[in-house]
N, C-alpha and C positions, 0 to 999 in steps of 0.2 A: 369833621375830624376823620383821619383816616383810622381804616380799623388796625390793630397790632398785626395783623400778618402782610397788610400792605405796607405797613408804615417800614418792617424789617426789609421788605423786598425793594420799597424805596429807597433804604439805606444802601443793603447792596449794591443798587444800581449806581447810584450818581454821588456816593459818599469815598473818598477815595479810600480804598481797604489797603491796610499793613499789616495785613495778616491771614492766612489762609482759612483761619478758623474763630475770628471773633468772637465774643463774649456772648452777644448779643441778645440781651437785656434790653428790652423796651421800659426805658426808665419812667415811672410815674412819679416818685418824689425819693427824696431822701433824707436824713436825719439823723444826730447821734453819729451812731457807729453802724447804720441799716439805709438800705437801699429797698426799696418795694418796686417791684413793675408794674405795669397797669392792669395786671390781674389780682393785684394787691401779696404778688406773694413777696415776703422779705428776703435777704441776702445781707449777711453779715460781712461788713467791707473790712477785711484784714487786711487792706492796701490803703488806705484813707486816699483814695483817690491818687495813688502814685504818690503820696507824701504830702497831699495839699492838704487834708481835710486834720490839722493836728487839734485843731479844738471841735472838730465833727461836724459834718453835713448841716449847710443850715444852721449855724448858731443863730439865736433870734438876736441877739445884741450885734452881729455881723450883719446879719438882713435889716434889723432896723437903721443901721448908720450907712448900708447902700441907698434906702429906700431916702433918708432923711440927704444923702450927698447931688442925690439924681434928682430930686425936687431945687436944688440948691442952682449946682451947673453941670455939664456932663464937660464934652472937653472944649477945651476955648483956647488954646496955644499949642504949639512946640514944647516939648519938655526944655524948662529953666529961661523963658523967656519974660512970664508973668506969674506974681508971685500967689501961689496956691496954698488955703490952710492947710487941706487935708495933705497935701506932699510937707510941708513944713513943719510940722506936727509928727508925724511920723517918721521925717529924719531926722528928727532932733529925740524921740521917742529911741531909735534902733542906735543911735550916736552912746545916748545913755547907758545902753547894756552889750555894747560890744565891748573887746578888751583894748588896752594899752589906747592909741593914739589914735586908731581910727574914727575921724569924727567930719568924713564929707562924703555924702552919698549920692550916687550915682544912678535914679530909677530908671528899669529896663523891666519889659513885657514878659520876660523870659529868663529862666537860668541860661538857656544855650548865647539870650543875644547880652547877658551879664557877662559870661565868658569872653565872649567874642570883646565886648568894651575894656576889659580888665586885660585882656593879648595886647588892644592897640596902647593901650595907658602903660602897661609896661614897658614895651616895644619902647616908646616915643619918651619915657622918663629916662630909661636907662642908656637909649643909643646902644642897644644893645643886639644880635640879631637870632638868637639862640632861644628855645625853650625848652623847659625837662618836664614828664608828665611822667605815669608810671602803668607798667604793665596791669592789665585787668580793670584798667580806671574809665570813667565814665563822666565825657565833661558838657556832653549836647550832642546834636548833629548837623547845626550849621559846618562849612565847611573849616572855618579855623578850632571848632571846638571837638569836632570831627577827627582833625589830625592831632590832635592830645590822647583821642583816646587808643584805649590797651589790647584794642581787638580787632586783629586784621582781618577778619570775616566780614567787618562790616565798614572799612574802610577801602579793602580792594577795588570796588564796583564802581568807585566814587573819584580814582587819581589818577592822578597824582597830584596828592594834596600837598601842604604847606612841609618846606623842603629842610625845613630848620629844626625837626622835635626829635631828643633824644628821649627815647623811650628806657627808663632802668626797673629794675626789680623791684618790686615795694614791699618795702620793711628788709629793705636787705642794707647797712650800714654801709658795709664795705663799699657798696658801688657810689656812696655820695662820694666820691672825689673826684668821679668824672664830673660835677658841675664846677665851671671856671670861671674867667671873668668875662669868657664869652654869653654869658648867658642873661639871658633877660628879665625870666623868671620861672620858676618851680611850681607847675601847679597841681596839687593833690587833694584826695578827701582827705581828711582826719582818720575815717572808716568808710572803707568802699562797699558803695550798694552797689552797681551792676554785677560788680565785680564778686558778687556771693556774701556779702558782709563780711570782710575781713577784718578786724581787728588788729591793728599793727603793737608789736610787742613796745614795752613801755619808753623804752630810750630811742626809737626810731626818729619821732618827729619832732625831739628833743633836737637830736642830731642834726637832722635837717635843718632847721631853725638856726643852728650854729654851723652851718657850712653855709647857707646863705646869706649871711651876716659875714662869715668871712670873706667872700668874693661880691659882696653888695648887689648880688641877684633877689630880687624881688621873691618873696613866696607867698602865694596867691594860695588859700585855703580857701574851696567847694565846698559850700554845707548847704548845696542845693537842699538836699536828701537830709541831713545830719542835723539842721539847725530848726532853733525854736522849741526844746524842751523834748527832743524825738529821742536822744540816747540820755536821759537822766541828769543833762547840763541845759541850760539855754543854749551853748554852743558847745559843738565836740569838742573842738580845740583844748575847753578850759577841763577837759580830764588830762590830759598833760602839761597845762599852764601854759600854751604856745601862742605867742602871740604874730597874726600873721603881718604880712602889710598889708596885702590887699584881701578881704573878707567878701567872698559870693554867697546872695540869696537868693531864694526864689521857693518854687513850689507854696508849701505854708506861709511863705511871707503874707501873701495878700487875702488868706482867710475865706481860700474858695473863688480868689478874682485874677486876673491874670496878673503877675506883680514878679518881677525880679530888681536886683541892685548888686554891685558893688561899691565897696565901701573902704576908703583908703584915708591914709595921714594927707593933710591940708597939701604938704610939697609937692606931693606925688599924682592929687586928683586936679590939680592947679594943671598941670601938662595939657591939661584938655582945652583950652581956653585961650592960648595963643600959639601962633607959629604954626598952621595957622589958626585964626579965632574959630571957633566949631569945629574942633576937631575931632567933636564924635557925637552926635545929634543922635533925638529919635524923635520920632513925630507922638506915637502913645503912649512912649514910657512915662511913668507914674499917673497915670490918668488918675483924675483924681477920686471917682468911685473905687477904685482898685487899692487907691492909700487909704480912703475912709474905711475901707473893710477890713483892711489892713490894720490899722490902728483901733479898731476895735477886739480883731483876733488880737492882737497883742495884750490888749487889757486884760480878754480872759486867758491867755497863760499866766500873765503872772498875777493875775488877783486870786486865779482858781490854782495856782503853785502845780500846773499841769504837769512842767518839767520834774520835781519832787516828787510826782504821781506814777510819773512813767517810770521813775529809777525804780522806787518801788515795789508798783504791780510788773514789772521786766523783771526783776532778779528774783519774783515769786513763779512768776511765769516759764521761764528758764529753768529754775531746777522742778518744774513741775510738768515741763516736757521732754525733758533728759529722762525724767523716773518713768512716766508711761509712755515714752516713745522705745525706750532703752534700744535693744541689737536690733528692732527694725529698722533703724536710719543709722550712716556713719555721725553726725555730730549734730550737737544742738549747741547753737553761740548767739552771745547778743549783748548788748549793753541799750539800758532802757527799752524801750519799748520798737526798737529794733532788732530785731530778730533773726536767726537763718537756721531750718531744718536742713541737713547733707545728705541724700543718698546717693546711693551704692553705684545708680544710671539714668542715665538721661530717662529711658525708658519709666523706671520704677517713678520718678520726678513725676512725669507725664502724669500716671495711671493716678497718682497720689492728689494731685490738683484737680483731675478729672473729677476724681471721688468727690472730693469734697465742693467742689461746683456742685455736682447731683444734690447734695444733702444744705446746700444753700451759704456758701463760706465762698467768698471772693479771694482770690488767693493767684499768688503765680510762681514760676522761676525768674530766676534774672539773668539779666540779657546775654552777661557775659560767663555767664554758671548755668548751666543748662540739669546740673544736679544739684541747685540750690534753691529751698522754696525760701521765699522772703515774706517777715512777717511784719507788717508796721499799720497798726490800727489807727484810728482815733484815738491820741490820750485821752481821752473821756468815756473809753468804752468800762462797760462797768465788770466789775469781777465775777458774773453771773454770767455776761457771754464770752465772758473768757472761759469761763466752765465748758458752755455749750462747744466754743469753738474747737476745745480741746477733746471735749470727748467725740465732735465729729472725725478728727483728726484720727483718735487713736481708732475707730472704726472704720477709718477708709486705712491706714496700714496693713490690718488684716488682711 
């Protein structure tokens, strides 16, 4: 085995880097809401793995139903050619607790190539050639899900991308009248993470939802980020009762495995299927270790009421970093156990995250918020290192 200092230099070398200055954590195992290196020191993961880990590193009931899937079969078809339990299981499991009529599902490897299926399934329902996304939003970086998002910094380098996306202000009412009948479909978070965790005021996506419906454009709600018990609902949506047509998962879906889906009414996921027949394949979406895992994290949210957990421990959490963070940062906002610290500059951002890497808190900005640290732990982490994290926290503001 290589030792940790080769092993990091190896990484450098032939791993391709997206970023100048990596984390770089030579990971030994992980667990909970903690990550160890192989010097055994811990890290408190206030990122659940970028939003995967919502029932936490390693659940033994996730590892035991991979370990019990991979003795079974690994993969054996084309996704939707031969009929799989663990994918059957699981979409009739996620059919169950979505809202209104969506009840056919679509598994893909990824939120970005969930995006990207849910652009062509719109596109080809509606006859439509048009889409709306919204300023600051964040939908993947394949190239169709690329051109939805709200930040030309990282879409410049890349075009000229897809020539059709009207980009509007989010959470701004007035501007939904530019969607018409040109449009194909609306795609937005509920509550935007890249975007610095915005919170859109109460009648926004009400509105939406009813200008959608009046011009019969599709609205396509992202709960990459958002879904599975992450802000205090199983889905964001259902804090303003908004039911979409087409429902995006991924990250948490699979329980730590690579897992995304969209998720549409029977008329609309029918489009795929003729005209022509395969109109949108993948070769390893739903694999079926990634649904068994999948469908075990499911169990334990809702057996363990993790969504109910995070409303919870997040509106305890939230006014208990508002009072000891107080004039050091401009704002503290969140719903459930999604969170965002604001300051003042990118700069103080930086120093803030540095800190708290030194003192063992996995933490970051988001992408599109360069003065925004984003908090979204394991719902399982326990209200002890929520203490820890916060008092690391109030010690690195100093």
């Amino acid at each position: 085995m290589q030792s940790e200092s080769k092993l990091r230099e190896t990484f450098l070398r032939h791993v391709c880097q997206t970023s100048s200055q990596p984390l770089g954590i030579v990971v030994g195992r992980a667990a909970g809401a903690t990550i160890w290196d192989t010097a055994g020191r811990p890290y408190l993961d206030l990122l659940a793995g970028m939003g995967v880990a919502n029932v936490g590193h390693s659940h033994p009931r996730v590892v035991a139903a991979i370990e019990q899937q991979a003795h079974a079969y690994l993969h054996v078809s084309v996704y939707g050619e031969m009929v799989q339990a663990p994918q059957v299981r699981l979409a009739q499991r996620l059919t169950d607790l979505v809202p209104g009529e969506l009840s056919v599902v679509y598994f893909t490897n990824s939120g970005a190539e969930a995006i990207e299926g849910a652009m062509k399934t719109a596109r080809k329902f509606t006859e439509r050639p048009r889409f709306v996304a919204f300023d600051g939003s964040f939908h993947g970086d394949t190239f169709g899900a690329l051109s939805l998002g709200g930040n030309p910094i990282y879409q410049e380098p890349f075009e000229p991308l897809l020539p059709v996306v009207d980009l509007m202000p989010f959470d701004d009412e007035s501007a939904l009248q530019r969607i018409d009948a040109s449009v194909a479909a609306v795609f937005v978070e509920p509550i935007q993470g890249e975007g610095g965790v915005r919170i859109p005021s109460d009648g926004f996506l009400r509105a939406l939802r009813h200008r959608c419906t009046e011009v019969d454009a599709l609205l396509v709600a992202d709960e990459v980020i958002t879904g599975f018990g992450r802000t205090g609902k199983m889905f964001a949506c259902a804090h303003w009762e908004i039911v979409p047509d087409i429902l995006v998962l991924a990250k948490a879906l699979g329980g730590g495995m690579p897992l995304g889906a969209f998720i549409g009414r029977p008329e609309v996921m029918r489009t795929l299927s003729f005209d022509p027949p395969l109109a949108h394949v993948t070769t390893f979406g739903g694999h079926p270790v990634s649904c068994a895992a999948g469908e075990a994290a499911l169990d334990v949210l809702v057996t363990e009421r993790l969504a109910d957990r995070a409303a919870h421990l997040g509106a305890l959490w939230v006014e208990e970093l508002r009072h000891t963070l107080g004039s050091k940062v401009r704002a503290v906002r969140g719903k459930g156990l999604l969170l965002a610290i604001e300051f003042e500059t990118p700069d103080a951002t930086r120093r803030f995250a540095a800190r708290c890497f030194e003192h063992g808190l996995i933490l970051n900005w988001t992408l599109h918020r360069d003065t925004v640290i984003r908090l979204a732990p394991p719902l399982v982490i326990t209200e002890s290192e929520l203490q820890r994290a916060t008092a690391i926290m109030v010690d690195a503001v100093r």
